[in-house]
C-alpha positions in Angstrom: 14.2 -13.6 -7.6 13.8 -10.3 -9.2 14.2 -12.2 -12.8 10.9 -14.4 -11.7 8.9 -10.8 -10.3 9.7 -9.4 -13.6 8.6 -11.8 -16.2 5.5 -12.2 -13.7 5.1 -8.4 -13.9 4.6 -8.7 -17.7 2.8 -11.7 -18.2 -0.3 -9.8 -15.8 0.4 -6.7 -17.9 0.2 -8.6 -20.8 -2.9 -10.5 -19.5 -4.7 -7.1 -19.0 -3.7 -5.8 -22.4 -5.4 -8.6 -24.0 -8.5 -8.9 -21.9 -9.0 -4.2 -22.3 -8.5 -5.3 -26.4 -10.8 -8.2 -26.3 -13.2 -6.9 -24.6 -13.2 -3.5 -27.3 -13.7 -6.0 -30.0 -16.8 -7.6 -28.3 -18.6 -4.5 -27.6 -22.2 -4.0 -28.8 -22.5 -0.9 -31.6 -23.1 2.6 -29.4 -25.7 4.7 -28.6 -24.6 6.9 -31.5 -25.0 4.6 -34.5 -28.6 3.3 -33.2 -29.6 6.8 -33.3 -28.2 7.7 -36.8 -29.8 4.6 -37.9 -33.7 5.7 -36.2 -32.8 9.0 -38.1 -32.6 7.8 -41.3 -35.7 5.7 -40.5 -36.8 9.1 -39.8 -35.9 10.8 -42.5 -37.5 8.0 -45.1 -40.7 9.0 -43.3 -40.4 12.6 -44.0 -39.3 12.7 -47.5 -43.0 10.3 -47.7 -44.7 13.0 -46.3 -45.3 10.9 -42.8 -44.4 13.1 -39.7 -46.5 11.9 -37.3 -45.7 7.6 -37.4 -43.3 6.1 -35.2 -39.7 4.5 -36.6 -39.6 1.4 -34.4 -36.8 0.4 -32.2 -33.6 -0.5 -34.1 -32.9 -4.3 -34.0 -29.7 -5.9 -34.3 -30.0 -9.2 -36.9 -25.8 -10.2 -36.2 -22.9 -8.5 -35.2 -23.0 -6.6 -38.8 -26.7 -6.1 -39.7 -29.3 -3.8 -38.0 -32.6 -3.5 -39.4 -35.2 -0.3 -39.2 -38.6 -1.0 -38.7 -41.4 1.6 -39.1 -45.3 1.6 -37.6 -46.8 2.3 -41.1 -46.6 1.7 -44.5 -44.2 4.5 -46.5 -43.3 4.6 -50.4 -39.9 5.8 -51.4 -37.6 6.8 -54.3 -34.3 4.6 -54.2 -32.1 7.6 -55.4 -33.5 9.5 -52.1 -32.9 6.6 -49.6 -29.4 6.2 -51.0 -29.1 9.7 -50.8 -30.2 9.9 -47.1 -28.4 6.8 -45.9 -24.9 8.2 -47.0 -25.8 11.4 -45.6 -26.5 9.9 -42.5 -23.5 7.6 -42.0 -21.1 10.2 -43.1 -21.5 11.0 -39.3 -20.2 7.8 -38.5 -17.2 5.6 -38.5 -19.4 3.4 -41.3 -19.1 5.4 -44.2 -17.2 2.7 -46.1 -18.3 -0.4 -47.6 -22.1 -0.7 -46.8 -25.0 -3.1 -48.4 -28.8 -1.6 -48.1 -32.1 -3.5 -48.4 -35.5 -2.8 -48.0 -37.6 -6.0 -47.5 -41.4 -6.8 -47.6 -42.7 -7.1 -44.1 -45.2 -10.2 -44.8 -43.2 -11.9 -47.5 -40.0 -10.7 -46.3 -39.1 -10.1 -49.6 -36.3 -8.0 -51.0 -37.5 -5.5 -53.2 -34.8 -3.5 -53.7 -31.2 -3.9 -52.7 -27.8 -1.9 -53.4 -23.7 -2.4 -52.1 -21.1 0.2 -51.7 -17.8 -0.9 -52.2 -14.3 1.1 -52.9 -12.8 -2.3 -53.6 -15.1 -3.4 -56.0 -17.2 -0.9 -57.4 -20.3 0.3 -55.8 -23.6 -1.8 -57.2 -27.2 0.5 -57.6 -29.4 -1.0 -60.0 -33.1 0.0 -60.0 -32.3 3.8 -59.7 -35.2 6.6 -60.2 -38.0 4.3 -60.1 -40.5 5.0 -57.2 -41.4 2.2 -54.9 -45.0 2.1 -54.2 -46.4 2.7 -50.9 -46.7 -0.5 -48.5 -44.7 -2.6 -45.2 -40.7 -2.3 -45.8 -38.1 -2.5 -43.7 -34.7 -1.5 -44.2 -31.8 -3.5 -43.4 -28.1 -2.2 -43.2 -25.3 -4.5 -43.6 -21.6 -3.8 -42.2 -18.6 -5.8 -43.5 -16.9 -7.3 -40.8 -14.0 -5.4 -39.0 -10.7 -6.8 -39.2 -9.4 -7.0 -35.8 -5.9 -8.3 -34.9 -6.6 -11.2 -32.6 -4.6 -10.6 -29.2 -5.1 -13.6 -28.0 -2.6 -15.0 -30.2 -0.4 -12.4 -29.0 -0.9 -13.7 -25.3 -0.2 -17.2 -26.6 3.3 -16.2 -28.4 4.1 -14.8 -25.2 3.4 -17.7 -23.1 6.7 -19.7 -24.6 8.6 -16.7 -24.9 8.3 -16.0 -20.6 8.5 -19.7 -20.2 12.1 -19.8 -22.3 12.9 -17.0 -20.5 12.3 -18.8 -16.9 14.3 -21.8 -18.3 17.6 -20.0 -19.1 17.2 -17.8 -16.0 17.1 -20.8 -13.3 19.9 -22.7 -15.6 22.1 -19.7 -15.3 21.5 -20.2 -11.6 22.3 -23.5 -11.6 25.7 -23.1 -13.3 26.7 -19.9 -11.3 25.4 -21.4 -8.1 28.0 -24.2 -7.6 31.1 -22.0 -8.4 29.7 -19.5 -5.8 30.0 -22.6 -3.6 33.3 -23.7 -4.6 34.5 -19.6 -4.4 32.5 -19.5 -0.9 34.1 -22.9 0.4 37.6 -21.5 -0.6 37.0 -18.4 0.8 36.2 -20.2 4.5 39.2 -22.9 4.1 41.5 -19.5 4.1 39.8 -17.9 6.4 40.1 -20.9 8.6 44.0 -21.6 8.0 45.1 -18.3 8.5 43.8 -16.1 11.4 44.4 -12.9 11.6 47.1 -12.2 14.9 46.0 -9.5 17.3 47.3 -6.0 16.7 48.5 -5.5 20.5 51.5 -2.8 21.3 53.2 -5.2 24.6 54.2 -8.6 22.0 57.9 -10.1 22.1 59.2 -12.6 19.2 60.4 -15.8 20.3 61.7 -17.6 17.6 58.7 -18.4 15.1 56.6 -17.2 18.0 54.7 -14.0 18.8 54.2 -13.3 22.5 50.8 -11.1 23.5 52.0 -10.7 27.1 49.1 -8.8 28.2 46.1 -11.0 26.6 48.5 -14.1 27.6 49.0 -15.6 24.4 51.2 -17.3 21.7 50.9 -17.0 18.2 52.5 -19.4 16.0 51.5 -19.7 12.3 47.8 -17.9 12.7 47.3 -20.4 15.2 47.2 -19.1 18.6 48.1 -21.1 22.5 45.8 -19.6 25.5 48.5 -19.2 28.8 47.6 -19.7 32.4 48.4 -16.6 34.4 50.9 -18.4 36.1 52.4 -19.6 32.3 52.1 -15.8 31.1 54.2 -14.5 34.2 56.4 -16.9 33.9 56.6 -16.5 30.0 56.8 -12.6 30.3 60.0 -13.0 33.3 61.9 -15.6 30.7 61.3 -13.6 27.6 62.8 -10.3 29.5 65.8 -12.0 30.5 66.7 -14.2 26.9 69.9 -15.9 27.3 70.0 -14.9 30.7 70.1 -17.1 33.9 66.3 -16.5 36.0 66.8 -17.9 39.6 64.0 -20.3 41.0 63.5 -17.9 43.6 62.8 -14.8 41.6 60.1 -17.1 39.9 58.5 -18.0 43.3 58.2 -14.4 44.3 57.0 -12.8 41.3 54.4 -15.6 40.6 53.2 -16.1 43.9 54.5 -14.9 46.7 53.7 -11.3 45.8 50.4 -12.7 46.0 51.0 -14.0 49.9 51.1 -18.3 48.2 54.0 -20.2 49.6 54.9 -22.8 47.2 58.4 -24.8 47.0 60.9 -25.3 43.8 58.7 -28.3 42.8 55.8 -25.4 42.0 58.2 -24.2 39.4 59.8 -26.9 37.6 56.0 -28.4 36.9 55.3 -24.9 35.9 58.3 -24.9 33.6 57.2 -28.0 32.2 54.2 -27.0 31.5 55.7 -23.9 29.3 58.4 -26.4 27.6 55.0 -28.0 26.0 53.3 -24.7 25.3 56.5 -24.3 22.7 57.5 -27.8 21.6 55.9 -26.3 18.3 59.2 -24.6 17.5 62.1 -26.2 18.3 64.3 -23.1 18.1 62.6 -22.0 20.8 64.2 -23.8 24.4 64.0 -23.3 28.3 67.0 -24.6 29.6 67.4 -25.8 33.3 71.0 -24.5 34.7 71.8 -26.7 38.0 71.4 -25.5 41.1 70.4 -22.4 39.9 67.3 -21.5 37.3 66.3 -21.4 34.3 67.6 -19.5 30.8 65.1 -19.5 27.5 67.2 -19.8 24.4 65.7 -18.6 20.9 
């Protein structure tokens, strides 16, 4: 059970690591790089001597390329834009590879265009030749961001807890049935052999234990449950082994101590009855001596 919590512990935790990472990657651009972007919109403007037009809000064309727009015409120098745009995005995390255009508003014509790449070699061409004044707007292109994909992480995983599952339950499986068979041994002891009470007042009689004041035999971890009138009579024969007991010391101690008259035939059926109790162990005898008692042999 605690094999099953555990692999269900990390499959949510892996869950949630992939769903905080996945939803990072899908994120729209911040706050911050919209307003460096307006800012270089509004720097272009300055540098044209406009302070007073609007830079229109900054629209994202995909996931990679925003695009400035501006309220009225401007002319600019491309050695100045470039200037301003790496200026500005040296206060971002964009600094690197980069593309810039600046487009005709009606035609939507490029009219000039430049890349910056460490990889390949940054590309400027028309440099130091002033753009005349009319509708551009600039567009700024990103490379795409290498993301590890996490999802595929999530879906190595899945065969991984699964295999782990698998293995777990067939370990179960094999270990379950020789707990049985160690369990089932266990009870077919227990069952044979019984403890024997630990009481001070027992006698041995041949193979068996006598427990005179609970009343019983043992014999083997098996134990015999005596009348009162088969302890008593048990407890006077076992004092007196190999010794004559009269019939009438019987009838008093049993019962007439209790104010019961019985006759001789009272004893010999209760003799009988005790000959039974011990037929387990033949060493073990109650003998009748005539016109006397009894004697127990063992």
């Amino acid at each position: 059970m605690k094999q099953y919590s555990l692999f269900a512990v990390l499959s949510v935790s892996m869950i949630v690591f992939v769903m905080a990472f996945a939803k990072k990657e899908t994120e729209q651009p911040d706050k911050h790089l919209e307003i460096v972007l307006r800012n270089i919109g509004h720097q272009v403007l300055l540098h044209s001597k406009d302070s007073t037009s609007r830079v229109l809000p900054v629209k994202t064309v995909n996931e990679k390329t925003f695009r400035i727009s501006f309220e009225n015409s401007f002319g600019f120098t491309p050695d100045t834009l470039m200037n301003l745009v790496h200026q500005q995005l040296a206060k971002t995390d964009r600094l690197g590879d980069y593309t810039v255009s600046v487009n005709e508003c009606s035609q939507n014509q490029t009219i000039f265009a430049y890349e910056v790449n460490r990889a390949r070699g940054d590309l400027k061409p028309c440099r130091g030749r002033k753009q005349k004044t009319g509708c551009y707007v600039i567009e700024i292109s990103f490379p795409a961001k290498k993301s590890f994909n996490y999802g595929w992480l999530l879906l190595a995983f899945i065969p991984v807890a699964f295999a782990g599952l698998y293995f777990a339950r067939r370990r179960n499986r094999i270990s379950a049935p020789q707990e049985l068979i160690e369990e089932k041994v266990d009870e077919s002891l227990s069952s044979k052999v019984e403890p024997v009470p630990v009481i001070a007042d027992c006698k041995k009689l041949g193979n068996f234990v006598f427990f005179e004041s609970k009343g019983v035999l043992s014999l083997n971890g098996e134990t015999i449950e005596l009348s009162v009138k088969e302890a008593k009579a048990l407890s006077i024969l076992a004092s007196n082994q190999n010794e004559v007991v009269g019939r009438d010391l019987l009838m008093k101690e049993i019962w007439e101590d209790d104010g019961i008259f019985v006759i001789t035939r009272n004893v010999d059926v209760l003799i009988s009855k005790l000959r039974k109790r011990l037929s387990a162990d033949p060493s073990v005898k109650i003998a009748n001596v005539h016109g006397k008692g009894y004697k127990m042999i063992a």
